[in-house]
N, C-alpha and C positions, 0 to 999 in steps of 0.2 A: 414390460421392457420399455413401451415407446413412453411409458406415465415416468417413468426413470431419466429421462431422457429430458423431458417436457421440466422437471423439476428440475435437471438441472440447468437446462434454460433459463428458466424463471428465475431462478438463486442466481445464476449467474448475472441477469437482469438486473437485479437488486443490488448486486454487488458496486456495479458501472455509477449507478444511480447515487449510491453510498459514497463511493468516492467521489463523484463530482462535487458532492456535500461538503466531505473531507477538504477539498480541494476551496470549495469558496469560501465557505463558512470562517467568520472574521473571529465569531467568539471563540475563543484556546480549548477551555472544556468541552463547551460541545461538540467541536471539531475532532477532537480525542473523542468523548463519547462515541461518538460516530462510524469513527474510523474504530473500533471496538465493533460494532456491529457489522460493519463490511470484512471484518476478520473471519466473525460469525460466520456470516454466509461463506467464505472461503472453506471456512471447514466443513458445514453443512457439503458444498458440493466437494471433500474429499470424499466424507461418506459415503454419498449417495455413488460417484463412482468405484469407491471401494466396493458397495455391495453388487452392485450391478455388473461389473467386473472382476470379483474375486480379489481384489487385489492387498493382500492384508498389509501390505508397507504403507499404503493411501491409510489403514487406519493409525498405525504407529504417528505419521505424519498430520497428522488430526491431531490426535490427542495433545500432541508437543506443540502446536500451534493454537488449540485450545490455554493452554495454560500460560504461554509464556507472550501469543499474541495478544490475546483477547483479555487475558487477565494483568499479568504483570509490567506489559510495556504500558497500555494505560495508565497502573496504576503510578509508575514510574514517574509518568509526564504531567500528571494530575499533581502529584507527589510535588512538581518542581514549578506548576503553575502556582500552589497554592503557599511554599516557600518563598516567591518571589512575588506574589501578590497581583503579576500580569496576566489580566485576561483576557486579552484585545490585540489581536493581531495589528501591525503597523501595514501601512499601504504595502503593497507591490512593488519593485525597480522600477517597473513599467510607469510611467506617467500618466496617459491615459490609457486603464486597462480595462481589458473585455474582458469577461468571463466567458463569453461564447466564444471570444476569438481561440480561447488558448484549448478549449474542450473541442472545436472544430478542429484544430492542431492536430490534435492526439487520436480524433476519430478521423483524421485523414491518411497520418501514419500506419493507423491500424488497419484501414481498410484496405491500403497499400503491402503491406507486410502477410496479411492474415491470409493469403492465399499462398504465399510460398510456406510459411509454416504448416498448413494444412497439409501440403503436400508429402509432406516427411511426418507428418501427425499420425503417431498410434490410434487416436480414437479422435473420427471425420465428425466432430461438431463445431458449427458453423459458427454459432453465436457466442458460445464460451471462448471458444478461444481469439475470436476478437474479442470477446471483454478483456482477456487476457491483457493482450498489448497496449489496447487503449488505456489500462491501469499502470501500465508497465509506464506508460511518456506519461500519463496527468503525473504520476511520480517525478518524472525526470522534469517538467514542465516547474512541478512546484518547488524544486531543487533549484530553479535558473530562475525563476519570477519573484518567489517570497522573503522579504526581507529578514519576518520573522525566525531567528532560531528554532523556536518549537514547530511552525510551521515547515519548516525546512526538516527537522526530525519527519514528521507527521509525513512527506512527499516520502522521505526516503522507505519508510513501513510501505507506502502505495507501491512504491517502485518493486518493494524486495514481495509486495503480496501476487504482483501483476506476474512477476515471474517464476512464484513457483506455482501459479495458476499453468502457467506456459507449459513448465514441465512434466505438470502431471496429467496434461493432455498429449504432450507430445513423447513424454520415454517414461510412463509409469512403471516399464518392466524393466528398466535397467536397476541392479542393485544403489549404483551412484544417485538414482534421483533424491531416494528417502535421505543416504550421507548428505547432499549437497544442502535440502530441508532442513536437517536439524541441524548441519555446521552453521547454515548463515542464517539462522533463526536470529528476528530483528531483535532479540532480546541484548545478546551481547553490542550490540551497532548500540542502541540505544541507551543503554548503562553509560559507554563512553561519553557519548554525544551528550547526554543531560547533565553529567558529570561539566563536560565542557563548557555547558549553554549556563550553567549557575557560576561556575567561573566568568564566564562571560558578562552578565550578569552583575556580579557584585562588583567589576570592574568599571563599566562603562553606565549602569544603571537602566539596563533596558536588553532588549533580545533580539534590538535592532541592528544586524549584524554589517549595514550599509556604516555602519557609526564608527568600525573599527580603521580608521583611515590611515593610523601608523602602521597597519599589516601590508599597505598596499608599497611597493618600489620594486 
């Protein structure tokens, strides 16, 4: 039980790690690569608590997040870097930016937050579910900071991984958690959005979203 536990610690670990990746990382592919492998471990640790707790909707919620995170949103994104030929994230809003600043951000919120969520938390692990929240803001973080369209995709997967990391520590036995997983599975966000970002794209010539300055009055 406690080697159960310890794993998914560790995975959990990996996962924070991967996203902070996700999160710097300037080159488009590999930041998709990336963020592909941080989905991994997402699913990994549905597993391992699906086994270790019984709980067979953590595997339904696996599998559908296997396939539609790991496999098809990538491919999607890859699919519209390689259409549009950008593979180089544009700076920040920020003018002078940190990358510790904005990851200290997210790990102060979390460490802030992760104790009243504990508190109502079906299953009391400490580490996971701050990695939770801390993925839940580097998503929101990279939504407010990244010029980039694909990047801005790319936070929004972080944002939607972080939370249903959240929920499947905190209401795994509610029948709503598995609907809420597969309803807002980032596959359909992401059709749109890439949809959107080649539009975007073929209009303005770039995925610099700062550029769209007739959207703004």
């Amino acid at each position: 039980m406690n080697m159960n536990i310890d794993m998914i610690t560790t995975t959990s670990i990996i996962m924070a790690v991967l996203s902070f990746l996700v999160f710097e990382t300037r080159n488009l592919k590999r930041a998709t690569l990336l963020y592909a492998l941080q989905t991994f471990a997402l699913v990994a640790i549905f597993l391992i608590l699906g086994m270790k707790y019984q709980i067979s909707t953590l595997f339904i919620w696996s599998a559908t997040a296997f396939v539609t995170k790991v496999v098809l949103v990538p491919w999607i994104i890859l699919n519209l870097i390689k259409k549009t030929g950008i593979t180089y994230e544009e700076a920040p809003f920020i003018g002078v930016y940190n990358p510790f600043l904005s990851i200290g951000m997210a790990l102060t919120v979390a460490l802030i937050l992760y104790p009243v969520f504990l508190k109502f938390s079906l299953i009391k692990l400490h580490i996971p579910l701050a990695v939770s929240i801390l993925v839940f803001m580097m998503g929101i973080l990279g939504m407010v900071f990244r010029k980039s369209a694909i990047k801005q995709i790319l936070s929004y997967c972080l944002f939607e991984n972080g939370a249903h990391l959240t929920l499947a520590l905190t209401a795994y036995n509610a029948p709503e958690t598995v609907e809420i997983g597969i309803l807002t599975d980032a596959i359909f966000a992401v059709v749109i959005m890439a949809a959107l970002g080649f539009r975007f794209f073929r209009y303005f010539g770039s995925f610099d979203t700062s550029q769209a300055k007739e959207l703004k009055g």
